[in-house]
N, C-alpha and C positions, 0 to 999 in steps of 0.2 A: 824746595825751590830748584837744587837740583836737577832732579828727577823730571820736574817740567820741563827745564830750560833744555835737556839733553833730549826728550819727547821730539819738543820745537825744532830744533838742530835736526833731529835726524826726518823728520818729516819736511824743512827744507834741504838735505842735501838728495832725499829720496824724489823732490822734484827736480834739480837740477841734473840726475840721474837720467832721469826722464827725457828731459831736454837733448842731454847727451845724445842718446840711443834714438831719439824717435827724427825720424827723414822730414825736412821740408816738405810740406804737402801745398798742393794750388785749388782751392777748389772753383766751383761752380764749371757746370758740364760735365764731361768726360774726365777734369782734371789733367789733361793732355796739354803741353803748352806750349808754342814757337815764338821765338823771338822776331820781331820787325825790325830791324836795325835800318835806321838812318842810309841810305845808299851812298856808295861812295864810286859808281861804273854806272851812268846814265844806260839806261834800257830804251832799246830800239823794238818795237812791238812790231817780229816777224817771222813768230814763232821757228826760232830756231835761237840756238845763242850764237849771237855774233860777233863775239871775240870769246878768247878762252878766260874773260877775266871779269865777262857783262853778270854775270851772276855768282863771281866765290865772293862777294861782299855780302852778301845774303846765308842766312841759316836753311840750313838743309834737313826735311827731314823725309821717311819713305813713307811711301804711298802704298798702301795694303791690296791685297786680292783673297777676296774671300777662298778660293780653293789654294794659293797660296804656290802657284805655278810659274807667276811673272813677278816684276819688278820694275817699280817706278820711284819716282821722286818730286816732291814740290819743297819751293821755296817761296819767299815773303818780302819785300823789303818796301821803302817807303821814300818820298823827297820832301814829306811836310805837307804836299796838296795830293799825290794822287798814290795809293796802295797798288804795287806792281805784284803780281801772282805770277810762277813760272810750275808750268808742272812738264812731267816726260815719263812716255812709255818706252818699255824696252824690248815689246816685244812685235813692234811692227816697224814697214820700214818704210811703207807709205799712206798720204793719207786718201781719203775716196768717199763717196757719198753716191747714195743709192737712193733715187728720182723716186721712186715707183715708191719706198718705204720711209722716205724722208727722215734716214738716218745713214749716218757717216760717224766720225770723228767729232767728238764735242766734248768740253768741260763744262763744267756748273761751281760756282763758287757761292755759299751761303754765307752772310754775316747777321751775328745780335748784334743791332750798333749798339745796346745800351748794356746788354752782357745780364739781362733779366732772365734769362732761361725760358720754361715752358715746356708744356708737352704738345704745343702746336703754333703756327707762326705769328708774334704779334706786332704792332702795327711798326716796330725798328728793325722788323727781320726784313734781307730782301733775298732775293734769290736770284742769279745770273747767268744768264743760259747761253753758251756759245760756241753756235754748231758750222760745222765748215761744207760750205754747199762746191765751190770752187778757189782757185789760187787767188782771184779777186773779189770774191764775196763771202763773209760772215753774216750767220743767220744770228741775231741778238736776241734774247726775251729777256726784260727785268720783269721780276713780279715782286711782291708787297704783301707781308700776313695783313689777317684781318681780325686774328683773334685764334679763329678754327682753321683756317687755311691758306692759298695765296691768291692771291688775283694779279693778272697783267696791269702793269701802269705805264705808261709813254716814256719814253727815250730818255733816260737822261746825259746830260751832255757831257763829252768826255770821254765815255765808258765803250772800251776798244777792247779789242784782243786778234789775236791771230793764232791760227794753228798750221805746224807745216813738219818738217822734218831738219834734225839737226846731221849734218854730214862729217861731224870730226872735233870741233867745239869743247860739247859735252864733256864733262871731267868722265862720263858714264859710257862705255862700248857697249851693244855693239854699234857701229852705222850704216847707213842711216838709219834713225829711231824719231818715232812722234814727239811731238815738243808742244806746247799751248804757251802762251803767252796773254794775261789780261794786266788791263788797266782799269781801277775804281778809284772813286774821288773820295778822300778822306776826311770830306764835311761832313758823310755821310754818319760817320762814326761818334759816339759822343762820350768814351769813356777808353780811359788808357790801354786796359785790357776789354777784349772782345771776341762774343764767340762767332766761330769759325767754321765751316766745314767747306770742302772741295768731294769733287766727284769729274774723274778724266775718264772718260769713256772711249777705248780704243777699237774699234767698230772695223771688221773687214770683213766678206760674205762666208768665210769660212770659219771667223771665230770673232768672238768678239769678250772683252774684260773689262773690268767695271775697277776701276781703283779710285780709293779713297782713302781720307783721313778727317779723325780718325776713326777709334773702333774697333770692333768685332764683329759686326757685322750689316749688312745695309738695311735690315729691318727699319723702315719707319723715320731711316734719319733724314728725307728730304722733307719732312714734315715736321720732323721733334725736335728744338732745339735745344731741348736737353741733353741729347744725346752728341752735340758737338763738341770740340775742341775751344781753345782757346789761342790767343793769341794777343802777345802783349808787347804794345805798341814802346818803343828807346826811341828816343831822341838823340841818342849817342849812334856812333856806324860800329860797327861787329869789332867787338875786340881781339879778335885774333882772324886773319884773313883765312876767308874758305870754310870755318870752323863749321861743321855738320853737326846737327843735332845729337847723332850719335858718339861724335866725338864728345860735345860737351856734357851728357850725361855720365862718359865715361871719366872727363877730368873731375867732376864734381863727386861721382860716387868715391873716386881715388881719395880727394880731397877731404871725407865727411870722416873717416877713421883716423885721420888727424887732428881733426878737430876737438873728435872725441876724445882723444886722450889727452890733447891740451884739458879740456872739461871736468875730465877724470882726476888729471893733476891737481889741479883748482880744491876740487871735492876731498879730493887724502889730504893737501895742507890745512884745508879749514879743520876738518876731522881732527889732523895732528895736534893745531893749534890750541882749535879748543878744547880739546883732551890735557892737554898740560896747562892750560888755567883751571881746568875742575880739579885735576890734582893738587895745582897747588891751594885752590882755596877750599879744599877738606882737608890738608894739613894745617891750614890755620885757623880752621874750627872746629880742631879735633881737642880737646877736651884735654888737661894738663894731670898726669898722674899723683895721683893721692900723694903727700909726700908723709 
């Protein structure tokens, strides 16, 4: 009976071992994840930040470049009706659109509203497309999967953005640098967490950079929604002001080797514990010497 009961014991401390040592994981998607925090600095949609304080209420996280040359950044945050998206290039300083190619400056924001994945768009993905023709005009496209792909669907009401240049704001040098700014309606959505992707496209006739999140690489993800991120919608505003993604991976990784060894303590006392009741009950049924 012994022999079982210490079996038992050490196959559960061998999971709580487990427990210990293995990292919170998020799945579905890329497993990529940003927080939406509750806003707590109303957002003025003019593309640029318009105090140095409109956007550290919001999680930060970077914006990739496949050759790995430049450097950007988007943020998230929400008021309960409409999802505010901020992204920013760093390596331009103005923005411009080109007639003849009808391309310039533009962002693209995808959402799962229902966080189903897929390897192509279905009918809760949408897809947001906003390109800058002039200082008073944004070119919009929403489109809609259909299963296998997207198709254009009509206006929906609400759904703004702006792109322009931030001149000093920015917590990010140098300036002035591109900046995009949207607004989506958050009926749209129908599950706490939802997947995500952006695409800031920094467009000028002598170079042009494609940044995104997330990823490795742009293969296929305006089409795959497996291949997006995530992003998980609080009802609470950001617990610590300013906090960037990168900082809070870094508080939490700090955080997780403490944990662990609270964990670890837990596992030697039980260990200890029930090591000295097996002792002591085979010394009381250990058999009394011949007399």
């Amino acid at each position: 009976m012994i022999v079982v009961l210490r079996e038992e014991l050490f196959a559960f401390v061998a999971i709580l071992a487990f427990l210990a040592v293995s990292p919170a994981t998020v799945t579905g998607h890329l497993g990529e994840t940003v927080t939406c925090y509750l806003l707590t600095e109303p957002v003025t949609l003019d593309g640029k930040w318009t105090s140095n304080s409109e956007w550290k209420d919001a999680q930060e996280a970077q914006l990739l470049v496949a050759d790995g040359t430049a450097v950007g950044y988007f943020r998230v945050k929400q008021d309960r009706t409409w999802l505010y998206v901020l992204a920013e290039s760093l390596i331009d300083k103005d923005v411009e659109y080109n007639s003849t190619t009808d391309n310039g400056e533009w962002m693209q924001v995808f959402l799962d509203t229902l966080h189903d994945d897929g390897k192509s768009p279905k009918t809760d993905d949408y897809q947001f497309g906003f390109l800058w023709v002039d200082a008073t005009h944004m070119q919009i496209n929403i489109r809609k999967g259909t299963g296998t792909d997207w198709t254009r669907v009509d206006p929906i009401e609400g759904v703004e953005a702006k792109i322009g240049t931030d001149t000093g704001n920015s917590p990010h040098p140098p300036y002035p640098h591109v900046v995009g700014e949207a607004r989506l309606p958050l009926s749209l959505i129908g599950i706490a967490t939802f997947g995500f992707f952006i695409r800031f496209v920094d467009s000028s006739e002598v170079l042009t950079k494609w940044f995104y999140w997330p990823g490795l690489t742009l293969a296929d993800q305006g089409v795959d929604p497996s291949s997006w991120g995530n992003v998980a919608y609080s009802m609470e505003p950001i617990p610590e002001f300013s906090l960037t993604a990168t900082r809070a991976t870094q508080e939490v990784m700090a955080m997780q080797p403490q944990t662990n060894l609270v964990l670890v303590g837990v596992i030697v006392i039980i260990i200890a514990v029930v090591g000295a009741f097996t002792i002591r009950y085979r010394k009381k049924r250990r058999p009394a010497p011949d007399s």
